[in-house]
N, CA, C and O of each residue as an XYZ file, in Angstrom:
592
protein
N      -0.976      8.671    -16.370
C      -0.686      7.922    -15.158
C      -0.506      6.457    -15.546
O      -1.371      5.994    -16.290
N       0.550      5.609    -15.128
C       0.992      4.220    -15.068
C       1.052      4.128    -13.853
O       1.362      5.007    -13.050
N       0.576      2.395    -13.541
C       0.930      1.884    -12.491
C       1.815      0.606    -12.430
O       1.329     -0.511    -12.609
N       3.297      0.839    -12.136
C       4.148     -0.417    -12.352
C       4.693     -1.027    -11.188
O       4.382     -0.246    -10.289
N       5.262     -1.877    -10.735
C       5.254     -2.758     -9.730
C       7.303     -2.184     -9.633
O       8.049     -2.079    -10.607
N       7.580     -1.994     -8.524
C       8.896     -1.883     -8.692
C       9.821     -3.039     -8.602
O       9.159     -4.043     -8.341
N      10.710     -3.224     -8.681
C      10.949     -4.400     -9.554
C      13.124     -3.807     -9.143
O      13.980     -4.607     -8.768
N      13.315     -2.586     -9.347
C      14.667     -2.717     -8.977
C      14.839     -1.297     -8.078
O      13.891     -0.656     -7.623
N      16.419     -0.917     -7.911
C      16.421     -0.438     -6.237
C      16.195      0.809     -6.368
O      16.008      1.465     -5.343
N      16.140      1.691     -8.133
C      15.620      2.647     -8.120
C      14.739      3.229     -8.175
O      14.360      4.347     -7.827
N      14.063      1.693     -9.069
C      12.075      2.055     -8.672
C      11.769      1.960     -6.917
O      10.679      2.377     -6.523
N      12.715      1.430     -5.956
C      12.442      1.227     -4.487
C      12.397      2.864     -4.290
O      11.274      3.356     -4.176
N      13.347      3.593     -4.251
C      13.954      4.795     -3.754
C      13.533      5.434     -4.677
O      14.469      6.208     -4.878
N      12.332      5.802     -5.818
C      11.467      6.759     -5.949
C      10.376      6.465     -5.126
O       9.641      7.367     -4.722
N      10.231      5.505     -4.891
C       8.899      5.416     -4.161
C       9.039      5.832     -2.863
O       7.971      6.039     -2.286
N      10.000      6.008     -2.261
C      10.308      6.460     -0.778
C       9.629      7.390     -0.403
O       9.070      7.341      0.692
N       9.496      8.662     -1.382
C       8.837     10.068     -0.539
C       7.280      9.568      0.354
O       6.899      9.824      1.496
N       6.592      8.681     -0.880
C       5.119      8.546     -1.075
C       5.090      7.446      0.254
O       4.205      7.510      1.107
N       6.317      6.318      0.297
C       5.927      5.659      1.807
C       5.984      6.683      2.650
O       4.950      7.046      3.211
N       7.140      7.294      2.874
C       7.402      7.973      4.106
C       6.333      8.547      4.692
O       6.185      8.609      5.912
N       5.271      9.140      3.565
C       4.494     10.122      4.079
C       2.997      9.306      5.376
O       2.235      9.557      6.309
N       3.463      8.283      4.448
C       2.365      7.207      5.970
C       3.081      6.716      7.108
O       2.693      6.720      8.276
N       4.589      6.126      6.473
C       5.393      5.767      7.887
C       6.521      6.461      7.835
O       7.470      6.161      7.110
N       6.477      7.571      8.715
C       7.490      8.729      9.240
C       8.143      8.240     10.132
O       9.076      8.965     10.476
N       8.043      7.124     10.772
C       8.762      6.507     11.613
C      10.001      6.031     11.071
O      11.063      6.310     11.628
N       9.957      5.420     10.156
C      11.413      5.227      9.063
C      11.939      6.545      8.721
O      11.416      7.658      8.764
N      13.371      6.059      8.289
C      14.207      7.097      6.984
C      14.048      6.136      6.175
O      13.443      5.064      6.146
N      15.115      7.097      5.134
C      14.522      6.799      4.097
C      15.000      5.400      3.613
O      14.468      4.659      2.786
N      16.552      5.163      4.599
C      16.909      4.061      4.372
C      16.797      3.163      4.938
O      17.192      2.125      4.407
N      16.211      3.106      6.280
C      15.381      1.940      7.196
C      14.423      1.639      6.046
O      14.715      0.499      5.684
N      13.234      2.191      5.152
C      12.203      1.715      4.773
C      13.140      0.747      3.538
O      12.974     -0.454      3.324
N      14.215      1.734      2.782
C      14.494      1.027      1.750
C      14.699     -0.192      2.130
O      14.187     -1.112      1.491
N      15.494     -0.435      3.253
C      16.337     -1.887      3.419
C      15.061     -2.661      4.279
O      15.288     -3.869      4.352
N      13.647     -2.218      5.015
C      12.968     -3.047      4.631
C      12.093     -3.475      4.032
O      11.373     -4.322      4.559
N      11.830     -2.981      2.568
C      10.851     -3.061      2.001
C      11.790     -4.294      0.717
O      11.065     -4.944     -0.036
N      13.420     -4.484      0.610
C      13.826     -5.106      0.112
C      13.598     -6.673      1.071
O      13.176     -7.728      0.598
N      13.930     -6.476      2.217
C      13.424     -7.577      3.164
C      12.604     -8.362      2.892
O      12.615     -9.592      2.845
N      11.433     -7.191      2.598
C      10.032     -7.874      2.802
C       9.888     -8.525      1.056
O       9.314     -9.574      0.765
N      10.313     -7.942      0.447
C      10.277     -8.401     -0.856
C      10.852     -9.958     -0.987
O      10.249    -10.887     -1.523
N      11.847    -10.001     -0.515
C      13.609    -11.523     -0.278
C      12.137    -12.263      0.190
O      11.504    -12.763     -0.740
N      11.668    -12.350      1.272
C      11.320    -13.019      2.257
C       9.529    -13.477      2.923
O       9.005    -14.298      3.676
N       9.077    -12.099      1.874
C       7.765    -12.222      2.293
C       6.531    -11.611      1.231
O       5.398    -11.158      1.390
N       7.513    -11.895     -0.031
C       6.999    -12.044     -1.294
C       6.058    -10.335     -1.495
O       5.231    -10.083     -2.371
N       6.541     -9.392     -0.376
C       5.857     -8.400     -1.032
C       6.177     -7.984     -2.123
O       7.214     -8.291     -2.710
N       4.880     -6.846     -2.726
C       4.981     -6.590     -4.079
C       4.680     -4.984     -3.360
O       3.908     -4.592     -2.485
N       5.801     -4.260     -4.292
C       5.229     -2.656     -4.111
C       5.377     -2.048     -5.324
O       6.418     -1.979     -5.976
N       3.914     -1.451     -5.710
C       3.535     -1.220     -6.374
C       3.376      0.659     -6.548
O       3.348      1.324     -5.513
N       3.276      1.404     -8.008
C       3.411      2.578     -7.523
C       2.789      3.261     -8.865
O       2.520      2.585     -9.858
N       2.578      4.728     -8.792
C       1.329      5.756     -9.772
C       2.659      6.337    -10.034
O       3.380      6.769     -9.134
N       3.059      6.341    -11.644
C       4.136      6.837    -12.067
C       3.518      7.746    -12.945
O       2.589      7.509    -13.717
N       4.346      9.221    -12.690
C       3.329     10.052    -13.986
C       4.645     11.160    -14.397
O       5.720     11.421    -13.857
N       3.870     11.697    -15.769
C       5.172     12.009    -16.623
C       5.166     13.578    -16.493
O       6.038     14.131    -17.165
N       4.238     14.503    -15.659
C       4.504     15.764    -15.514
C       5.332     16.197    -14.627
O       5.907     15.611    -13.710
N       5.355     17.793    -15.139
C       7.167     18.446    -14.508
C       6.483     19.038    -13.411
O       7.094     19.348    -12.388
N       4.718     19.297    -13.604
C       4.832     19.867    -12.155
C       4.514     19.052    -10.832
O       3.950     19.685     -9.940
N       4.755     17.978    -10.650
C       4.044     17.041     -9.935
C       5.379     16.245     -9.707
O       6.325     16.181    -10.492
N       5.224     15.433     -8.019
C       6.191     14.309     -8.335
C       6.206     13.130     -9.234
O       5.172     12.886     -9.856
N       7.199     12.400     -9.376
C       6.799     11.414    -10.431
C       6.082     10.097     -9.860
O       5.349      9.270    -10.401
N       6.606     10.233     -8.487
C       5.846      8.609     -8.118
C       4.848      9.671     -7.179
O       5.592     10.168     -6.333
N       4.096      9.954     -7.091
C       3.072     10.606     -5.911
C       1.625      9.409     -5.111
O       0.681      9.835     -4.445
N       1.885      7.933     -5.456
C       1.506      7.352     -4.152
C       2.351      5.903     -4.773
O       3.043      5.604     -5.746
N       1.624      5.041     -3.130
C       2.235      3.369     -3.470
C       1.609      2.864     -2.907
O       0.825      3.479     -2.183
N       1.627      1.530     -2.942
C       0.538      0.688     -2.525
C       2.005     -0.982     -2.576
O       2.703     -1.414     -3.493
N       1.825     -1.454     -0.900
C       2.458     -2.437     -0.480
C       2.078     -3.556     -0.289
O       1.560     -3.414      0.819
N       1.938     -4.642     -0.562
C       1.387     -6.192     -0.507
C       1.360     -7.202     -1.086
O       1.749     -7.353     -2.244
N       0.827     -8.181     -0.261
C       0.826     -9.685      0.051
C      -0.205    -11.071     -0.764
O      -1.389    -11.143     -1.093
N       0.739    -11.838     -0.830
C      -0.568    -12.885     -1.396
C      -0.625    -13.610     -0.233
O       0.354    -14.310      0.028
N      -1.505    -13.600      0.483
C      -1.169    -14.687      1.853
C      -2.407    -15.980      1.902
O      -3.414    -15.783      1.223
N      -2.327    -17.007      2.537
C      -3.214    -18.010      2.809
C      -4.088    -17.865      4.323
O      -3.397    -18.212      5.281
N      -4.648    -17.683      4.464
C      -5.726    -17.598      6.418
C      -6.797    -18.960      5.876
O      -7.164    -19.361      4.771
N      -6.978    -19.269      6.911
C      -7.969    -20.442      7.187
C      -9.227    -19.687      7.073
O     -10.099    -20.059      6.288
N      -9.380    -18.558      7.879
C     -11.007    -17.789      7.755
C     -11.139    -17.062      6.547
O     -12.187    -16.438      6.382
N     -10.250    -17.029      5.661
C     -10.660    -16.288      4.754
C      -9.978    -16.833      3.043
O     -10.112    -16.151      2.026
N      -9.315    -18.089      3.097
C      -8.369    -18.399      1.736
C      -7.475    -17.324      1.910
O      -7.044    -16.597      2.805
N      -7.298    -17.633     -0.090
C      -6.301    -16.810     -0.358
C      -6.365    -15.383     -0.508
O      -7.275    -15.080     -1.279
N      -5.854    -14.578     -0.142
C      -5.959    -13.031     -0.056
C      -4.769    -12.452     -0.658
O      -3.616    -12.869     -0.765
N      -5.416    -11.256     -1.064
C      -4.308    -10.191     -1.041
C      -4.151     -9.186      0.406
O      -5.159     -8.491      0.534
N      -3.232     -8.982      1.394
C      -2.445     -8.230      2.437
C      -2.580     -6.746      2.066
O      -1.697     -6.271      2.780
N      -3.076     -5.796      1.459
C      -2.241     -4.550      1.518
C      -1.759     -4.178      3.130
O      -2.380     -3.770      4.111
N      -0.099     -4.592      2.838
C      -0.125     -3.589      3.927
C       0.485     -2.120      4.000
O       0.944     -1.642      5.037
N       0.438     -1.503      2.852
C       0.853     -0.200      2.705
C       0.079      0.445      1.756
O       0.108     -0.121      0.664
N      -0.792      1.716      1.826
C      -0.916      2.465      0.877
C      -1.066      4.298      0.888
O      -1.824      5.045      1.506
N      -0.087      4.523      0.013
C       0.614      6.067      0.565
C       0.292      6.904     -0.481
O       0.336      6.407     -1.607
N      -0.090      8.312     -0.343
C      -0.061      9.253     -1.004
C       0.342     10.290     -0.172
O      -0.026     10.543      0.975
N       1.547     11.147     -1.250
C       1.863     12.371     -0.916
C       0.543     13.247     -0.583
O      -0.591     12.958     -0.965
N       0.898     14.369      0.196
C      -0.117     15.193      0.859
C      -0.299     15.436     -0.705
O      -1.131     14.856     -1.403
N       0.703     16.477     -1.179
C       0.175     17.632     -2.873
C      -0.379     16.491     -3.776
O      -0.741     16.861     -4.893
N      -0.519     15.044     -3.457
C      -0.673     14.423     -4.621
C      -2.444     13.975     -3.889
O      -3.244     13.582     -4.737
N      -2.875     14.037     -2.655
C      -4.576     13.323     -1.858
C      -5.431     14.106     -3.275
O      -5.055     14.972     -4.065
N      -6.909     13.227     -3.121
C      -7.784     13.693     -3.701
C      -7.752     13.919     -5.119
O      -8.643     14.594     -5.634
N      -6.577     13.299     -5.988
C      -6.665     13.013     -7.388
C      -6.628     11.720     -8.027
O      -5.954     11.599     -9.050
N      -7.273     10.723     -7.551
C      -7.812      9.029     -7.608
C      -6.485      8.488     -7.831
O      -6.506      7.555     -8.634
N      -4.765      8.920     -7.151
C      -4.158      7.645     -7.374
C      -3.798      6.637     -6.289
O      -2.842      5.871     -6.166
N      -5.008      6.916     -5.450
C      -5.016      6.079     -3.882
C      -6.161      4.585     -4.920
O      -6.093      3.364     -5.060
N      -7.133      5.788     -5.421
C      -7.983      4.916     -5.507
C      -7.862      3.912     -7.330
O      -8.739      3.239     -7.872
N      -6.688      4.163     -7.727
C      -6.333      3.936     -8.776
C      -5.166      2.334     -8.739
O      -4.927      1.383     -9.484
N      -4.808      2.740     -7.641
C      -4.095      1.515     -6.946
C      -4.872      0.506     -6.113
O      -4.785     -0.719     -6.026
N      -5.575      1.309     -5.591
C      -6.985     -0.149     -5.161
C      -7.120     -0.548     -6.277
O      -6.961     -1.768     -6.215
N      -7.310     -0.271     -7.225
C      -8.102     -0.740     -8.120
C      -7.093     -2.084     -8.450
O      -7.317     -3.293     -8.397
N      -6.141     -1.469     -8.737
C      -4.888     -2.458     -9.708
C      -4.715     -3.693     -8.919
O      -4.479     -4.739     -9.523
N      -4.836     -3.677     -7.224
C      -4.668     -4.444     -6.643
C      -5.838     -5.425     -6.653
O      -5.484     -6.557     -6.984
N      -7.523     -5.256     -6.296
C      -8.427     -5.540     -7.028
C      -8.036     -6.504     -7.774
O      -7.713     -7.682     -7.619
N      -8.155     -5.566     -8.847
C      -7.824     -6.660    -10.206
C      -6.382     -7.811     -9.982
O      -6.376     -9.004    -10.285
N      -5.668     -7.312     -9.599
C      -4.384     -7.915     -9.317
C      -5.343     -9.787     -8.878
O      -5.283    -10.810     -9.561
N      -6.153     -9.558     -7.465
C      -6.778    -10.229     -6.273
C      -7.355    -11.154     -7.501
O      -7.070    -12.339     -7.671
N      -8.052    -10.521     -8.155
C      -9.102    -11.533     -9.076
C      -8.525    -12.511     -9.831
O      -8.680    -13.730     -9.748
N      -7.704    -11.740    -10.730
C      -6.850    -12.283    -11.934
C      -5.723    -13.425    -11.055
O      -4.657    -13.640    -11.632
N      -5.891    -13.930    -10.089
C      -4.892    -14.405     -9.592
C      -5.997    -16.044     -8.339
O      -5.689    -17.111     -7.806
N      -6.965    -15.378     -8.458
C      -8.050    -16.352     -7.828
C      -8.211    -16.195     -6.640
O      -8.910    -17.035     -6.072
N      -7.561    -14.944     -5.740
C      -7.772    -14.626     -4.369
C      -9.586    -14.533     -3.988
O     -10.445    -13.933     -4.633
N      -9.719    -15.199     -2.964
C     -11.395    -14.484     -2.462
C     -11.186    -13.607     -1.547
O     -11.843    -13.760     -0.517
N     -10.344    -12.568     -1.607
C     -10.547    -11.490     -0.644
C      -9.207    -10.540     -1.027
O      -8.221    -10.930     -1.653
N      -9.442     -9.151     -0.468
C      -8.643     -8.364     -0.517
C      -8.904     -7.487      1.098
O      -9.960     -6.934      1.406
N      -7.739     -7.546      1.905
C      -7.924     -7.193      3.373
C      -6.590     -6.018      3.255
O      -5.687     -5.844      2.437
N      -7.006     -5.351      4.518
C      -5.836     -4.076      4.987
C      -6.725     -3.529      6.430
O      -7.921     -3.322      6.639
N      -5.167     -3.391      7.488
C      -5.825     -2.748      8.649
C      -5.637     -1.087      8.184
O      -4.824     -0.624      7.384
N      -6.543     -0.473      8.873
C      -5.904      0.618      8.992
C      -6.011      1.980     10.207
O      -7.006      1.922     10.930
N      -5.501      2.608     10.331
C      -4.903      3.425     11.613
C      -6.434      3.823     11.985
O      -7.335      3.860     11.148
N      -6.581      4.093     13.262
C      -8.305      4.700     13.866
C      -7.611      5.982     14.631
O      -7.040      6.158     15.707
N      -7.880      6.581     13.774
C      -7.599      8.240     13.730
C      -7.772      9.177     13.025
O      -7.250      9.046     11.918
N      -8.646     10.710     13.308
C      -9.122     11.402     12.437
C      -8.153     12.189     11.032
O      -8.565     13.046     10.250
N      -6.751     11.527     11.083
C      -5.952     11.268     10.137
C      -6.182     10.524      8.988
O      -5.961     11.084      7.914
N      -6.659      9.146      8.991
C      -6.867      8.170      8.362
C      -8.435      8.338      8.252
O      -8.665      7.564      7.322
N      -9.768      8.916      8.655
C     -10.908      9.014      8.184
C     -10.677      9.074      6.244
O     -11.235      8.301      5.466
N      -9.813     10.092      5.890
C     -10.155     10.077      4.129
C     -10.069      8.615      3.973
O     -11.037      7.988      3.542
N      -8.999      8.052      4.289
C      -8.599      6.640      3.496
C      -9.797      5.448      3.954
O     -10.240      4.527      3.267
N     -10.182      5.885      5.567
C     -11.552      5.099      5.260
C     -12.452      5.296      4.301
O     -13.056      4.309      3.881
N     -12.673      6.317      3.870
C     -14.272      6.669      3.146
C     -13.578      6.131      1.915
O     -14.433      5.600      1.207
N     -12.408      6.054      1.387
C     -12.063      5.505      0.215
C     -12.260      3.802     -0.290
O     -12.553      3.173     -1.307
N     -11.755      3.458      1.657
C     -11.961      1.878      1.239
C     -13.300      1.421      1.702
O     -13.692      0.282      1.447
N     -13.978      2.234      2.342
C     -15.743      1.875      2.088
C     -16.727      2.074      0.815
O     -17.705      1.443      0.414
N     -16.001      3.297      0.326
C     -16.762      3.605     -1.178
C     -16.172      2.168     -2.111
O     -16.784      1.872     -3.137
N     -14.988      1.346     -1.680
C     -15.132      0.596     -2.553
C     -15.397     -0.786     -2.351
O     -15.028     -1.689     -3.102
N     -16.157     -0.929     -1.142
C     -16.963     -1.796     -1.138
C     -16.097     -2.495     -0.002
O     -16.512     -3.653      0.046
N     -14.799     -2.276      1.201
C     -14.571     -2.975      1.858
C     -15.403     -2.685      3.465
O     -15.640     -1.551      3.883
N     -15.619     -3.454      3.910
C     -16.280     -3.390      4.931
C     -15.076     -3.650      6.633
O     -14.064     -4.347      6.712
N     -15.655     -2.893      7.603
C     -14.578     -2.999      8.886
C     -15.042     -4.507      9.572
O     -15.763     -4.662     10.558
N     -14.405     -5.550      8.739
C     -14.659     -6.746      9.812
C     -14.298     -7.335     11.400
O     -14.703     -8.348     11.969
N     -13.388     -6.287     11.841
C     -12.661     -7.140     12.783
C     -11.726     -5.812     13.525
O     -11.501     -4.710     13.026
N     -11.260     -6.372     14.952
C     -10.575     -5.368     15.132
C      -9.315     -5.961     15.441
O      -9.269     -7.086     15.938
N      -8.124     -5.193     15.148
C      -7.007     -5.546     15.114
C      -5.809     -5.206     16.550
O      -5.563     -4.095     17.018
N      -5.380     -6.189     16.880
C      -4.957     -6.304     18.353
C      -3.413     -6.537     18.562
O      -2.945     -7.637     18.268
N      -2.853     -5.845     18.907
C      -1.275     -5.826     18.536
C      -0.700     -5.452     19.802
O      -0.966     -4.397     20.378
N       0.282     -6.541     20.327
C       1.134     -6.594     21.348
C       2.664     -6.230     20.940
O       3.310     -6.954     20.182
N       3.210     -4.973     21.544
C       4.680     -4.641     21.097
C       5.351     -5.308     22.015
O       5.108     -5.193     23.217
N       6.458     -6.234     21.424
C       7.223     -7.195     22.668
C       8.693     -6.217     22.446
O       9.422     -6.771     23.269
N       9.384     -5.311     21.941
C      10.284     -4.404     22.284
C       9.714     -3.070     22.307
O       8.612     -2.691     21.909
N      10.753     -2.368     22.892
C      10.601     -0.994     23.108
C       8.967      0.144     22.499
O       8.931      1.351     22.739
């Protein structure tokens, strides 16, 4: 297992299966064209578990984010994406990409590493993942849709 940062449009579009599987709301080419967006414009970094067996996909998760500045908290790292294929849950490359990001946070002088995430008995695994590693639920997150 490698974890490399994608970097051009075909490392974007392997990584597609592994977003999709968190935001099904996109195709495959809504996510592509905005995850290049977000890259141009909002300095994301997407990051991904590349592995070299035939029986497995090759990218089977990803992990999306931010270096951002907040007043309550400095500098941070944003995840705001982190995906694993269903056939790929429960073989540490959810928690293999925390990690990278982690380290990413440190090596870079961030005091924090933040991510919302969905409150639904869907998303319970990915809680127990980001509590086993030490993040705690600070806050609750409040979101007004101004279209459709």
């Amino acid at each position: 297992m490698t974890i490399r940062i994608a970097r051009s449009d075909d490392d974007i579009r392997q990584c597609l299966p592994a977003m999709l599987a968190l935001r099904a709301n996109l195709t495959s080419e809504q996510a592509f064209e905005q995850i290049r967006l977000q890259q141009q414009t909002d300095g994301y970094i997407l990051a991904f578990v590349e592995l070299q067996h035939a029986d497995e996909p090759a990218v089977p998760a990803v992990v999306g984010y931010r270096y951002l500045n907040f007043l309550f908290s400095g500098k941070t790292i944003y995840i705001d994406d982190l995906s694993t294929l269903p056939e790929g849950r429960g073989k540490g490359y959810a928690t293999a990409l925390l990690d990278f990001v982690i380290d990413q946070a440190k090596q870079s002088g961030c005091l924090s590493v933040s991510l919302d995430s969905g409150q639904n008995p869907a998303r319970y695994a990915a809680h127990r993942l980001y509590l086993s590693k030490g993040f705690n639920i600070t806050s609750h997150h409040f979101h007004l849709a101004l279209q459709g």
